[in-house]
TIMAR-211879 format. One line per 2 residues: their letters; for each residue x, y, z of N, C-alpha, C, O. Coordinates in pm, 1 decimal, always signed. Example, Ala and Ser with C-alpha at 12.3 -4.5 7.8 and 13.67 -1.06 7.14 Angstrom:
AS> +1319.0 -569.0 +780.0 +1230.0 -450.0 +780.0 +1320.0 -330.0 +780.0 +1423.6 -331.9 +846.5 ~ +1285.0 -225.0 +708.0 +1367.0 -106.0 +714.0 +1290.0 +3.0 +787.0 +1340.9 +113.8 +803.9
This chain:
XX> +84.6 -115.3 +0.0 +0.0 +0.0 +0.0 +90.2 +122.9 +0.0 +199.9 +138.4 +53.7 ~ +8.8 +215.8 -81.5 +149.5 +339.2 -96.3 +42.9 +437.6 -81.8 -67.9 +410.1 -127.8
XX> +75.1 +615.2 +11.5 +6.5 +721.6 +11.0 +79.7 +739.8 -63.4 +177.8 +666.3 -74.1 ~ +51.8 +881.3 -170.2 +98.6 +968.3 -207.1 -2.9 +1108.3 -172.2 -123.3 +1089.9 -154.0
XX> +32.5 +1191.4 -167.7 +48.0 +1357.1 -157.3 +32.3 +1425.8 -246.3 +68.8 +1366.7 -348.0 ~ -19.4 +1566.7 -276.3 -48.6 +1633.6 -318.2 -91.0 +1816.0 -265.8 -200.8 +1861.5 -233.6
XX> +32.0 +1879.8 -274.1 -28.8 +2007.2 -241.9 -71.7 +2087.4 -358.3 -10.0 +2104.3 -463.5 ~ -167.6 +2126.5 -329.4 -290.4 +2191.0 -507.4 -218.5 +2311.1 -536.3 -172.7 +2325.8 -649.6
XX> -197.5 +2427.1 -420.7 -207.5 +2549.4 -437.1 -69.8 +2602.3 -357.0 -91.4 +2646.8 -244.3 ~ +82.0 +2602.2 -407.4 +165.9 +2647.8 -350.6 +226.4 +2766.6 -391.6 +198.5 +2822.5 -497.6
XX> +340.0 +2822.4 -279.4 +407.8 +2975.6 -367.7 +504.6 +2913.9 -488.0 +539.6 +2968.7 -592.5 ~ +547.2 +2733.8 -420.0 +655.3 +2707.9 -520.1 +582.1 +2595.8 -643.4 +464.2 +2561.4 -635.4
XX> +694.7 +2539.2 -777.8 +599.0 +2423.2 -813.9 +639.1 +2318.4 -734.3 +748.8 +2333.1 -680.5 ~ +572.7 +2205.6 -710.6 +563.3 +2108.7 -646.5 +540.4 +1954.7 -759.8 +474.4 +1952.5 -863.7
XX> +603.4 +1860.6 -709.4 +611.0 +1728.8 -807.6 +391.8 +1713.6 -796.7 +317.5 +1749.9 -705.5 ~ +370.4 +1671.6 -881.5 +234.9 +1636.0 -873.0 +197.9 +1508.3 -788.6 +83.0 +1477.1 -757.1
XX> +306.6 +1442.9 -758.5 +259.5 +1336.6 -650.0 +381.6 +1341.7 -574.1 +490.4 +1365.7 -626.4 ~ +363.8 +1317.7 -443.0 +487.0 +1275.1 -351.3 +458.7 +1176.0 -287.6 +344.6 +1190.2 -243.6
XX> +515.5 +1052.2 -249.5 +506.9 +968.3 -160.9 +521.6 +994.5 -16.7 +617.2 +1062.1 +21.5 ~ +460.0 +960.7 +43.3 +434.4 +1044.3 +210.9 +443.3 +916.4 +293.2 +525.8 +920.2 +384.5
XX> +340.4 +750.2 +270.7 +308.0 +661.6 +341.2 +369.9 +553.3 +230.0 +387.5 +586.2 +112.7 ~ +397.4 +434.4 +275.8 +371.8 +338.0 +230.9 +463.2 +196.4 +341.9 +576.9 +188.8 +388.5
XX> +355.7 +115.4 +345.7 +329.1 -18.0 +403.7 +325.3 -133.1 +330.7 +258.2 -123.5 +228.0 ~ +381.5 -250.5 +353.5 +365.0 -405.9 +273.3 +246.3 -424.7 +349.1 +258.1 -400.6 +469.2
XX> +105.7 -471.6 +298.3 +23.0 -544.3 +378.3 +38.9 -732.7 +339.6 +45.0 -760.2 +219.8 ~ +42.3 -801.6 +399.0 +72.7 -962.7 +332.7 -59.4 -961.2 +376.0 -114.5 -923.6 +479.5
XX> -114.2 -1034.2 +223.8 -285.7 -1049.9 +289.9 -284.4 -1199.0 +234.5 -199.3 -1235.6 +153.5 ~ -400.6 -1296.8 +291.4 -381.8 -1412.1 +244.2 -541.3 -1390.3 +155.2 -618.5 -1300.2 +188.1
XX> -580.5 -1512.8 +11.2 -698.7 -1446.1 -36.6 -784.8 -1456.8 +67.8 -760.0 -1543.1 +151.9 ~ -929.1 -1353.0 +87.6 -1014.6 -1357.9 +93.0 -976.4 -1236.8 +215.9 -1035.5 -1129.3 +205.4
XX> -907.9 -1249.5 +296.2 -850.0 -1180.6 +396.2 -839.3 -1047.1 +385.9 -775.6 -990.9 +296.9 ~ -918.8 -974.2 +502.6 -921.7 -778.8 +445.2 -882.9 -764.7 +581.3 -902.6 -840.2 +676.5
XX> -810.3 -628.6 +572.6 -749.4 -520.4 +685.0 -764.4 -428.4 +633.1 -788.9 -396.5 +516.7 ~ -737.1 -339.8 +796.8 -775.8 -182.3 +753.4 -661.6 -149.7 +789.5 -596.7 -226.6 +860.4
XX> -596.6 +5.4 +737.8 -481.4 +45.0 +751.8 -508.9 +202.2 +792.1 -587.6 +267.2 +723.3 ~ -459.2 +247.2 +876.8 -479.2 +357.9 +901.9 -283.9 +447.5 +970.1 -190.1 +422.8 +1045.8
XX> -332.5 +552.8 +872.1 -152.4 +632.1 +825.9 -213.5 +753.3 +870.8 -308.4 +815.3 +822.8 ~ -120.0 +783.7 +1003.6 -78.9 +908.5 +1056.0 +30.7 +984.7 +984.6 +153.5 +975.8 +983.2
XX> -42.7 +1049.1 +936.1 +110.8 +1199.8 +807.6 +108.8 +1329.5 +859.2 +38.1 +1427.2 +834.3 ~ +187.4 +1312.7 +924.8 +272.4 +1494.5 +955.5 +232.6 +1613.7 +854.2 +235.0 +1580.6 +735.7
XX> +211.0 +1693.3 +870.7 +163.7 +1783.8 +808.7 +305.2 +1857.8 +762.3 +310.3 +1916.3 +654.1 ~ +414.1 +1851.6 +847.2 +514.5 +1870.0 +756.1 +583.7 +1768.4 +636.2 +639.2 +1820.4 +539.3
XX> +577.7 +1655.2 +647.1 +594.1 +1648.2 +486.8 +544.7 +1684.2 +305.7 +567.4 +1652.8 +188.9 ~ +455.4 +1780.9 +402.9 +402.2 +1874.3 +305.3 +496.8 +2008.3 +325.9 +437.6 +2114.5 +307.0
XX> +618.2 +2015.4 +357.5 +709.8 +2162.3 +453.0 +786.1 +2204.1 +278.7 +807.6 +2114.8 +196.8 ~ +803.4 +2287.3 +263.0 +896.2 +2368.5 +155.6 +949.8 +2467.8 +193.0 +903.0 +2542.2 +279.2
XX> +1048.6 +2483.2 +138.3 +1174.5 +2560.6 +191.2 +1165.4 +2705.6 +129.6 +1158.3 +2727.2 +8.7 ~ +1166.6 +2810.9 +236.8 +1102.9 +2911.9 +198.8 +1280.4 +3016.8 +212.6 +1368.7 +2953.9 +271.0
XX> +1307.9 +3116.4 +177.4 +1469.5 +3146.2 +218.7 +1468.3 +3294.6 +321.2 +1542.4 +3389.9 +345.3 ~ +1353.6 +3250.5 +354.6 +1353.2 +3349.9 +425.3 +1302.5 +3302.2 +576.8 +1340.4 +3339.4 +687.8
XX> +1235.2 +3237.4 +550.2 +1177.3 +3132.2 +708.6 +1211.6 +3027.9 +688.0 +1144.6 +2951.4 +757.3 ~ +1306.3 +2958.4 +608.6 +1297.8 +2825.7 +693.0 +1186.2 +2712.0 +591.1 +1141.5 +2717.6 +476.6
XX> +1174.6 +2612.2 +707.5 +1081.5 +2536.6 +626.4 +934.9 +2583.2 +681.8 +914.6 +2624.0 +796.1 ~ +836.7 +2569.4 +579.2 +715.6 +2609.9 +627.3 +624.6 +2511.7 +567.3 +682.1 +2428.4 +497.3
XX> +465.5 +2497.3 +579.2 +367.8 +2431.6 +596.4 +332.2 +2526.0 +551.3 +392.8 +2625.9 +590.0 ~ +200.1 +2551.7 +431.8 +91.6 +2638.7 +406.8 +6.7 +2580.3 +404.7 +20.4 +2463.1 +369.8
XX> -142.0 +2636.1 +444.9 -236.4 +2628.3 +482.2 -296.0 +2587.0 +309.5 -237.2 +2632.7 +211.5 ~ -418.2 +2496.1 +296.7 -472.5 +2499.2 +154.7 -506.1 +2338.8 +149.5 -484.3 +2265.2 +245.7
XX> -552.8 +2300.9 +45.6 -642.4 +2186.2 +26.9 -510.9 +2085.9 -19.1 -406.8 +2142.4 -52.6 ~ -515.9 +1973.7 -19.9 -398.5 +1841.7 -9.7 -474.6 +1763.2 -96.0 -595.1 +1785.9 -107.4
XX> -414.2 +1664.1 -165.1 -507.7 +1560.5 -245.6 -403.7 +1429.0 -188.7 -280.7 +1423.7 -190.0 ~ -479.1 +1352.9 -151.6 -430.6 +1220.4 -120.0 -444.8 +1100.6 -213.7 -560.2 +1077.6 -250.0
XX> -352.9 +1023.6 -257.5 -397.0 +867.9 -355.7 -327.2 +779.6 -263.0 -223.9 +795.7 -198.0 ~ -418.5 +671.2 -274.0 -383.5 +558.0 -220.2 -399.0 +444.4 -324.6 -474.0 +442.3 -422.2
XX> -297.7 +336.0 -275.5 -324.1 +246.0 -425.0 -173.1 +146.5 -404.4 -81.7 +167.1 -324.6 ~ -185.0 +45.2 -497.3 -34.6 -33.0 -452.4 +65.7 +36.2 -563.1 +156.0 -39.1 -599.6
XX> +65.0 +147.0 -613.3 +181.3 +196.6 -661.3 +106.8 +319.0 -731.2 -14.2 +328.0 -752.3 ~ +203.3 +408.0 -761.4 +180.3 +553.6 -858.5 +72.2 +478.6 -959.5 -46.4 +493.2 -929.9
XX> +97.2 +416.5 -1051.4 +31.3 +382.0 -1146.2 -134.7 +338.8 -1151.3 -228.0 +371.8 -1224.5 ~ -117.0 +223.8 -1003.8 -246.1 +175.2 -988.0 -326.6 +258.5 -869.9 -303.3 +206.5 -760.7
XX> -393.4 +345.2 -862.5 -409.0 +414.9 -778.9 -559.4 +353.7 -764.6 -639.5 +348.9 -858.0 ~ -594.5 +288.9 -577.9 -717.1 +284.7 -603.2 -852.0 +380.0 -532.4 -972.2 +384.6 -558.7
XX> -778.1 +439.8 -446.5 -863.7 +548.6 -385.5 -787.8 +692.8 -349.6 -670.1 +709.2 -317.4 ~ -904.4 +802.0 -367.4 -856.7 +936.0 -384.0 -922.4 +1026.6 -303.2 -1041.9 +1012.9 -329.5
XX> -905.8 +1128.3 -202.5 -974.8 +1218.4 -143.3 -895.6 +1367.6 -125.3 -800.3 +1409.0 -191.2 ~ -956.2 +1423.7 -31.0 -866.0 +1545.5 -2.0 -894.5 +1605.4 +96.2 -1010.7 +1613.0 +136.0
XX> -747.7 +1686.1 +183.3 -779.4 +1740.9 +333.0 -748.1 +1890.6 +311.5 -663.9 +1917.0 +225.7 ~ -810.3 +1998.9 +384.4 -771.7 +2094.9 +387.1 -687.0 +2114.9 +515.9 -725.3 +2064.9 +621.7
XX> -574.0 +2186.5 +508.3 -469.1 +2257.1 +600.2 -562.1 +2375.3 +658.5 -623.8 +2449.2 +581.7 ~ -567.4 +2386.3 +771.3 -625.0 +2530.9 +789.1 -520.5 +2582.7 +925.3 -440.6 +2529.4 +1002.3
XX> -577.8 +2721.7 +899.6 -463.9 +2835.3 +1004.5 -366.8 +2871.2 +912.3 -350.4 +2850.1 +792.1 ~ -300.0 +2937.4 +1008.7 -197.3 +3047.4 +929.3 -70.3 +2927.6 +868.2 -101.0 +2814.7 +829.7
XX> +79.5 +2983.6 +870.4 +182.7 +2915.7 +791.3 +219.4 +2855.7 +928.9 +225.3 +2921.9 +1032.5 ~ +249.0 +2692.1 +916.5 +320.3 +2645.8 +1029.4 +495.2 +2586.6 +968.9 +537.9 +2529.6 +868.6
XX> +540.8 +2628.8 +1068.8 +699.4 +2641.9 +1059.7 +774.1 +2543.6 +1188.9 +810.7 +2564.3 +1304.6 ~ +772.5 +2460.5 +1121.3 +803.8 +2288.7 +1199.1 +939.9 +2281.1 +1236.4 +970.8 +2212.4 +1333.7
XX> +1039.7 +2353.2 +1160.6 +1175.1 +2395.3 +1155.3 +1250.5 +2254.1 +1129.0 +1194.4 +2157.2 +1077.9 ~ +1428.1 +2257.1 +1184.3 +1466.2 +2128.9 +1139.4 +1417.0 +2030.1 +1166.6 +1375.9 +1955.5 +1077.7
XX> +1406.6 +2000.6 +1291.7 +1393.1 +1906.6 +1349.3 +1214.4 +1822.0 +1298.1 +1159.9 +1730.9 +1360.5 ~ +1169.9 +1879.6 +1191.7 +1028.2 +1835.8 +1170.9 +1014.6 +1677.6 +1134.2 +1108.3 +1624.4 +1074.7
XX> +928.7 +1621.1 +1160.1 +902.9 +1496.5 +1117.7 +885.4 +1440.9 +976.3 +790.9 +1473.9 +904.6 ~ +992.6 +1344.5 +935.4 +982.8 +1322.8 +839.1 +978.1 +1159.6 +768.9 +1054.9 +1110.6 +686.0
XX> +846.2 +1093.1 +842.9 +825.7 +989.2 +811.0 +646.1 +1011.0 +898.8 +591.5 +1083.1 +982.3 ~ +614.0 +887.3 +803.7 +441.7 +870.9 +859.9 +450.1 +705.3 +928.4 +536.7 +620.7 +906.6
XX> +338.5 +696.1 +1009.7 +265.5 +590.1 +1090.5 +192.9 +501.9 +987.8 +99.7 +521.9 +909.9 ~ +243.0 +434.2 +1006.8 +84.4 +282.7 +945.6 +87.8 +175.6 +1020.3 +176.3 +92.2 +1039.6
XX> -77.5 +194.1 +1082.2 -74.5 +75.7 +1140.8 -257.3 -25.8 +1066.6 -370.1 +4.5 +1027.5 ~ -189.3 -123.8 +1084.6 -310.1 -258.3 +966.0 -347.2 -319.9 +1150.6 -290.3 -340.9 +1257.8
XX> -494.5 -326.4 +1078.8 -543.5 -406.9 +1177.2 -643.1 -527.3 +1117.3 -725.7 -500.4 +1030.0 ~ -629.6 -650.4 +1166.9 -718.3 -723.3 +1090.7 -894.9 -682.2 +1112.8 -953.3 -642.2 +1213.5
XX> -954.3 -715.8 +951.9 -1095.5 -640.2 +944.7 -1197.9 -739.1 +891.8 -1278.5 -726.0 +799.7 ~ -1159.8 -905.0 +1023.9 -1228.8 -1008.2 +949.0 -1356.8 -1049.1 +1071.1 -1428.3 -1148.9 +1080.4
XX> -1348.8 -944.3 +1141.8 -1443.8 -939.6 +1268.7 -1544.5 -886.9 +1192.5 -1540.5 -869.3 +1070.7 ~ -1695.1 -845.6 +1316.6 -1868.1 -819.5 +1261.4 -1842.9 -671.3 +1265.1 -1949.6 -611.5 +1251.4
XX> -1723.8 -577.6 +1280.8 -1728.1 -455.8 +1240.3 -1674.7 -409.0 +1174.5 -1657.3 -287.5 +1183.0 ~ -1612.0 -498.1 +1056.8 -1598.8 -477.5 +935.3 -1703.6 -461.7 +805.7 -1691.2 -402.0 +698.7
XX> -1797.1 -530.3 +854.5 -1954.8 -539.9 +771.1 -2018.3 -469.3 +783.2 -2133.9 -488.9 +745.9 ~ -1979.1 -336.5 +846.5 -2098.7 -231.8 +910.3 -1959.4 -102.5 +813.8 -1989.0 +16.8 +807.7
XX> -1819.0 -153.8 +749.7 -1808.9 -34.5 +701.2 -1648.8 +20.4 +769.9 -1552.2 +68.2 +710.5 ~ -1662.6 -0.2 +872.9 -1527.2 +81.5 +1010.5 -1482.3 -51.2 +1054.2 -1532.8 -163.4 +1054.1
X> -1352.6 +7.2 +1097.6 -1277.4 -81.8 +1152.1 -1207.4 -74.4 +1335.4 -1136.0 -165.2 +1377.9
């Protein structure tokens, strides 16, 4: 499973996809999990030469999918508030954690 990234509306250009998440899930057939990826809002950070690294506020497009190519789901988050400035030390890796989703609250949708 791979996130990729997307900031819509920046001061700089930006690659049209960035990789932010990605996880091996080993699934056996028939077998479903849910995966849920905590992403720093600074790996969305660009280097500004006057502040540093910064975060702007604005709408994000997310793909999920087992590679760039095969992408199978798509949404989008908005950043809100002013410019956040995470500095060096900012985080630069995301969380994934899979949980198995072969229990009765998987059939209702959530995991």
């Amino acid at each position: 499973m791979q996130i990729y990234g997307q900031d819509v509306v920046g001061r700089t250009v930006r690659p049209a996809r960035t990789l932010i998440a990605f996880h091996r899930v080993p699934l056996n057939p028939g077998q479903r999990m849910c995966i849920a990826a905590e992403i720093p809002s600074s790996l969305f950070a660009l280097w500004d030469a006057h502040n540093g690294w910064v975060v702007e506020p604005g709408e994000l497009r997310l793909f999920v999918g087992r590679s760039s190519a095969d992408i199978r789901l798509k949404n989008h988050i908005t950043l809100s508030g002013g410019d956040y400035f995470p500095g060096q030390s900012r985080a630069l890796t995301s969380t994934v954690t899979l949980t198995n989703a072969d229990g009765p609250a998987s059939f209702a949708g959530t995991c």
